[in-house]
C-alpha positions as CSV (number, residue, x, y, z in Angstrom):
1,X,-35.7,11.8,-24.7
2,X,-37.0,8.5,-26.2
3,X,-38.5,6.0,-23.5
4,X,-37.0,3.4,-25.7
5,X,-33.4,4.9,-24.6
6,X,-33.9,4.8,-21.0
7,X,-35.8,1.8,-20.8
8,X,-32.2,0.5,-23.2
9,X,-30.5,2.1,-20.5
10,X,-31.9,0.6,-17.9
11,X,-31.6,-2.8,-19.2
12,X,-27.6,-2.1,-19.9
13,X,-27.0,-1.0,-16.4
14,X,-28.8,-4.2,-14.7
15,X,-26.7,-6.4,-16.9
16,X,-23.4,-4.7,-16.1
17,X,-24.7,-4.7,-12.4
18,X,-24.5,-8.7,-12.6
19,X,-21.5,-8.6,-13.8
20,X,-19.8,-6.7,-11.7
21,X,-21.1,-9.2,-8.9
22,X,-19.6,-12.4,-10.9
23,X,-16.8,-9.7,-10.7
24,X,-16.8,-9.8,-7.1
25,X,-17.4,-13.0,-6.7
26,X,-14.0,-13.8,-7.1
27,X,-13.2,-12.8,-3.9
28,X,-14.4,-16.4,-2.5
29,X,-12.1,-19.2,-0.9
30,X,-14.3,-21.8,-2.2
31,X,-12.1,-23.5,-4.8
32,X,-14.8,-24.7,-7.6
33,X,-15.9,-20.8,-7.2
34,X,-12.4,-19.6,-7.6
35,X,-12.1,-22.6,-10.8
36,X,-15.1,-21.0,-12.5
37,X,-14.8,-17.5,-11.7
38,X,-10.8,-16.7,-11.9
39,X,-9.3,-13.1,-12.4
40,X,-5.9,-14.7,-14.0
41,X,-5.5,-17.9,-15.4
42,X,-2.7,-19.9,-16.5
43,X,-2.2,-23.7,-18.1
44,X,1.3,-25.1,-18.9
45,X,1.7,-29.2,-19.0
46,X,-1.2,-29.4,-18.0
47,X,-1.4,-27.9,-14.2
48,X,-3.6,-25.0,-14.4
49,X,-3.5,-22.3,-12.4
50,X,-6.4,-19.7,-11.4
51,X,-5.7,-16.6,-9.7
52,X,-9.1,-15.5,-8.0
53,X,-8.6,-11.8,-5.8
54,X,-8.5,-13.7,-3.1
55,X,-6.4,-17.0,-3.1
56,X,-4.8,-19.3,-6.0
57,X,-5.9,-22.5,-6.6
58,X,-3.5,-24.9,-9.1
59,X,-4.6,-28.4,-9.7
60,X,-3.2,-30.8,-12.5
61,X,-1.3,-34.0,-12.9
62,X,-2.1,-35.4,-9.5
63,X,-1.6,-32.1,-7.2
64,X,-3.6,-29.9,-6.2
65,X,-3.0,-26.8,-4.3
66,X,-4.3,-23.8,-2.8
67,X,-3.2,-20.8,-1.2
68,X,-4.3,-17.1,-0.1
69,X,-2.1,-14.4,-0.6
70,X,-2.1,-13.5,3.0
71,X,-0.9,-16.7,3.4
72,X,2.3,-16.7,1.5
73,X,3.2,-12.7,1.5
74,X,5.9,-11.7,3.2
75,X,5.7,-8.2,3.4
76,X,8.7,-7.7,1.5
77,X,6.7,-6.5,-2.2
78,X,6.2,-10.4,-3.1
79,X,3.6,-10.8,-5.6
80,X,1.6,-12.3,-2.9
81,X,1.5,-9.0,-1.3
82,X,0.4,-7.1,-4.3
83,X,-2.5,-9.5,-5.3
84,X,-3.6,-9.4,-1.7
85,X,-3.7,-6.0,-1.4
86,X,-5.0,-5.2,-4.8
87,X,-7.6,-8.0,-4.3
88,X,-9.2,-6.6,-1.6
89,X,-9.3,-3.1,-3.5
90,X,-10.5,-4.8,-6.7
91,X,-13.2,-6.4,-4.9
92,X,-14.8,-3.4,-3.1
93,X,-14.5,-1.9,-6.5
94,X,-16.8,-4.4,-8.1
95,X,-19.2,-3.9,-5.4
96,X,-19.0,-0.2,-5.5
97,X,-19.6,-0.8,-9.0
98,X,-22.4,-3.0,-8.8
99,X,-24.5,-0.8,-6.3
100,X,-23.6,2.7,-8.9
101,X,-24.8,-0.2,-11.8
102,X,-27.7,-0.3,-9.7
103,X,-28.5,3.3,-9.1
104,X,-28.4,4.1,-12.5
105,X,-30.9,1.2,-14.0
106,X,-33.0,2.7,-11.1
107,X,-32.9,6.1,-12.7
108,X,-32.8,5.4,-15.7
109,X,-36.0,2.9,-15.4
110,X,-37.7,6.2,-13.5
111,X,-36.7,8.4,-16.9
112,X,-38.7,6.4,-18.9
113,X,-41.9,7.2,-17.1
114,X,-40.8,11.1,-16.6
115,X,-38.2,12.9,-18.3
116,X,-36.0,15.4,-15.9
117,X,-32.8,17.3,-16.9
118,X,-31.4,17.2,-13.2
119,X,-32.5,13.3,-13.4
120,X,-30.7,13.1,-17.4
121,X,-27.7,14.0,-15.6
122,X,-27.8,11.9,-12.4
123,X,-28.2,9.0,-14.9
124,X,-25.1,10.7,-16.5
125,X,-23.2,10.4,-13.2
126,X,-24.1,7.1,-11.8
127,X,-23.2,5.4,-15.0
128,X,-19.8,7.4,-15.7
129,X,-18.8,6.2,-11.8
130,X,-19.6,2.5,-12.3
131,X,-18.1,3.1,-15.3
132,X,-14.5,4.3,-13.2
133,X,-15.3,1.6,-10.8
134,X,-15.0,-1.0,-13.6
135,X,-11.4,0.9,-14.3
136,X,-10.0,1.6,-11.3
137,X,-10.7,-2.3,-10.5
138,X,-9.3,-3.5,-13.3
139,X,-5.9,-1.1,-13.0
140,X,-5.6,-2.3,-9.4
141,X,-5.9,-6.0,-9.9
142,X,-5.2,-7.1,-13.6
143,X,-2.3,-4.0,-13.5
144,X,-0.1,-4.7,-10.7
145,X,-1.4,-7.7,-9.6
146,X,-1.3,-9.2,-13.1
147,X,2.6,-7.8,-13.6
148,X,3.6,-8.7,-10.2
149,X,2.7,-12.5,-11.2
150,X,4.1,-12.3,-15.0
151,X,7.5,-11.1,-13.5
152,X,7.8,-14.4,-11.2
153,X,6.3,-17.0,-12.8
154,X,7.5,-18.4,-16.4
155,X,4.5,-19.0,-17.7
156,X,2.0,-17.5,-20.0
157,X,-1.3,-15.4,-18.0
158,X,-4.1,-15.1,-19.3
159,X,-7.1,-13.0,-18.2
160,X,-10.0,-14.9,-16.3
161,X,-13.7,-15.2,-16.6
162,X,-14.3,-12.9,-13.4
163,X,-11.4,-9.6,-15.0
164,X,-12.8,-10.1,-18.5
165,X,-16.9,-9.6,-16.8
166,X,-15.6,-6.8,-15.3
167,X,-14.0,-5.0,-18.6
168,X,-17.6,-6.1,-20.2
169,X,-19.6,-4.1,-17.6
170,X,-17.1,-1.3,-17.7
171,X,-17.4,-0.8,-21.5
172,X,-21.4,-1.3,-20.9
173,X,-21.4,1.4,-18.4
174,X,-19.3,3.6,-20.6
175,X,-22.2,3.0,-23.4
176,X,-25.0,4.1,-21.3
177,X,-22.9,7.2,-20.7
178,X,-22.9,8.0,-24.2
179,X,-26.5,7.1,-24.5
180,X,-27.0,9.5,-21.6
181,X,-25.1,12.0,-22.7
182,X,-26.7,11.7,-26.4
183,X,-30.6,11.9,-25.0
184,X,-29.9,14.4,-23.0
185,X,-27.5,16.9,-25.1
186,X,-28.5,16.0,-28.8
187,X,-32.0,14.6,-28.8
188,X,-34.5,17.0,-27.9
């Protein structure tokens, strides 16, 4: 196994670790946080809307306005309760994500130094989880979330800055995988 691949590796898994926090981020109340870091976004007449995991915030033409989705759910399958729910999910998902992204820049950093079959295939592991973590997230919050919102509002959504880090680090994680996978199987 090349050094060169690990230390690759390594440097893959730190980067989708990030983004997976950005990811998370979007969990936050604050609403410049929620303006730069939005799961869902939509514009039309200029009112823009961001959808964050946690709360909505719409400003243009004079109003603005924000709201959690706790706040306007009514238990009755309203999108509110959807993103709500699929917020929270999404963002323990990130984290989970983030801390597996972690793991496996740590062990893959370590395989530079020392190759290890059992090691090759933690590194294997770690990154094929952050990997589903990235998925799962994405599934939960930009699936029904996403298609709850699309069915009651007339407008076009798009996906934000914080859904489309999150597909970034879960192809990234995906590619260390393969790299993985590669080192270990192919090059000996």
């Amino acid at each position: 196994m090349s050094p060169t691949l690990n230390y690759l590796s390594s440097t893959l898994s730190m980067i989708a670790m990030v983004f997976y926090v950005i990811g998370a981020i979007g969990y936050a109340t604050n609403k410049d946080t929620i303006k730069n870091v939005p799961w869902i976004t939509s514009e039309q007449s200029g009112v823009t809307a961001y959808y964050a995991l946690k709360k909505v915030y719409i400003e243009g033409q004079g109003l603005e306005f924000e709201q959690t989705y706790s706040a306007c759910s009514d238990n009755d399958g309203n999108a509110c309760d959807k993103c709500e729910e699929d917020g929270k999910g999404a963002f323990g998902l990130c984290i989970i994500g983030a801390i597996i992204a972690f793991c496996a820049m740590f062990v893959c950093g370590s395989l530079s130094r020392s190759v290890s079959f059992s090691m090759q295939i933690v590194s294997i592991v770690f990154a094929a989880l952050a990997c589903a973590a990235g998925v799962i997230s994405l599934g939960l919050f930009m699936g029904d979330c996403y298609d709850e919102l699309d069915d009651q509002t007339p407008v076009d959504l798009e996906w934000g800055a914080g859904a489309i880090l999150v597909i970034i680090s879960m192809f990234i994680m995906a590619g260390v995988s393969i790299i993985q996978i590669l080192s270990t199987f192919i090059m000996k």
